[in-house]
N, C-alpha and C positions, 0 to 999 in steps of 0.2 A: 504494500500500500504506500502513495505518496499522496500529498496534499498541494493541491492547484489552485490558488485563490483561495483561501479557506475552505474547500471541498475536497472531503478524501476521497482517492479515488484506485481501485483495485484494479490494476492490469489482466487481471483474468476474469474482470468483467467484459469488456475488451475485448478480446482476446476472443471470448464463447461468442459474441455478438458476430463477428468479423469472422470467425470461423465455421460459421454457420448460411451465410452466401453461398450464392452458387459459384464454382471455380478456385474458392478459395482451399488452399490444399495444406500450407502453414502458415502461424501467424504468433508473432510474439510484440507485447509493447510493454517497451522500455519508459520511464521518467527522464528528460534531462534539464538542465536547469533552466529554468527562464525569470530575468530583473523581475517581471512585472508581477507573475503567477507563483514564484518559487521553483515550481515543475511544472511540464506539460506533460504530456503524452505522445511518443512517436511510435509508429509501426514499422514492421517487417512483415511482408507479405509476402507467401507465391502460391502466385494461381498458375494454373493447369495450363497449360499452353495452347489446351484446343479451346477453353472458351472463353469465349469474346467480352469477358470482363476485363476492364482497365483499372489499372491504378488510380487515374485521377477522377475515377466515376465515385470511388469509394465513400470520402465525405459529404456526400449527400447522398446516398443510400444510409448510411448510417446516421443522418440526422434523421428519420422513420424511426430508428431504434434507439437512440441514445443521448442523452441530456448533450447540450455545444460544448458546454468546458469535459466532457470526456471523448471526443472526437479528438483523434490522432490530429497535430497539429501539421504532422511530417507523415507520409507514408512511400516505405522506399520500398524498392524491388529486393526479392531476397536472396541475401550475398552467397556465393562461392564458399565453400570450404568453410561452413562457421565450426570452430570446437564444439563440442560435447560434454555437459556436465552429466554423467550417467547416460540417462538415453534422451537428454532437454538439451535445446540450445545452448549454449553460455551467454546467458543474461549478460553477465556482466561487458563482452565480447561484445554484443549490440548495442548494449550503452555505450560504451565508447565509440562504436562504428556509427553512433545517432550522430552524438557530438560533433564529428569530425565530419561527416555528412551535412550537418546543419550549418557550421561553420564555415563551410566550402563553396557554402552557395548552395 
């Protein structure tokens, strides 16, 4: 859990919302800082290659399902070769890959 504006907010709510789309196949979201809010919310997405869902359809299919301050602020395509904590992404691997993602432009 991290808090966005005075609102906490649970990335594996997130997460089951966004993964429950059609074409969506993984999906992890990460906290990373922001002046205004403290944290946002960013995603990691991948969808299925045959269907015709896009990335930047996402945030407004998910305001139908989801309050605006827990809508991914960022939603990136999902990386090559991420590590493995057990048989989970490495959280912490995407948090940094947000960061650096976000700061980049």
């Amino acid at each position: 859990m991290f808090i966005s504006g005075g609102e906490n907010i649970h990335p594996e709510e997130i997460e089951q919302v966004i993964g429950l789309m059609d074409g969506v196949e993984e999906v992890v979201v990460v906290a990373v800082d922001d002046a205004e809010f403290g944290q946002r919310p960013v995603a990691f997405v991948k969808l299925a290659p045959s269907n015709g869902m896009k990335l930047e359809n996402l945030p407004a299919a998910l305001g139908e399902h989801l309050p605006r301050f827990k809508i991914p602020v960022r939603i990136f395509d999902w990386p090559d070769n991420i590590p493995a904590v057990g048989l989970k992404p490495d959280r912490r691997f995407l948090k940094e890959l947000a960061v650096k993602k976000s700061t980049d432009g």
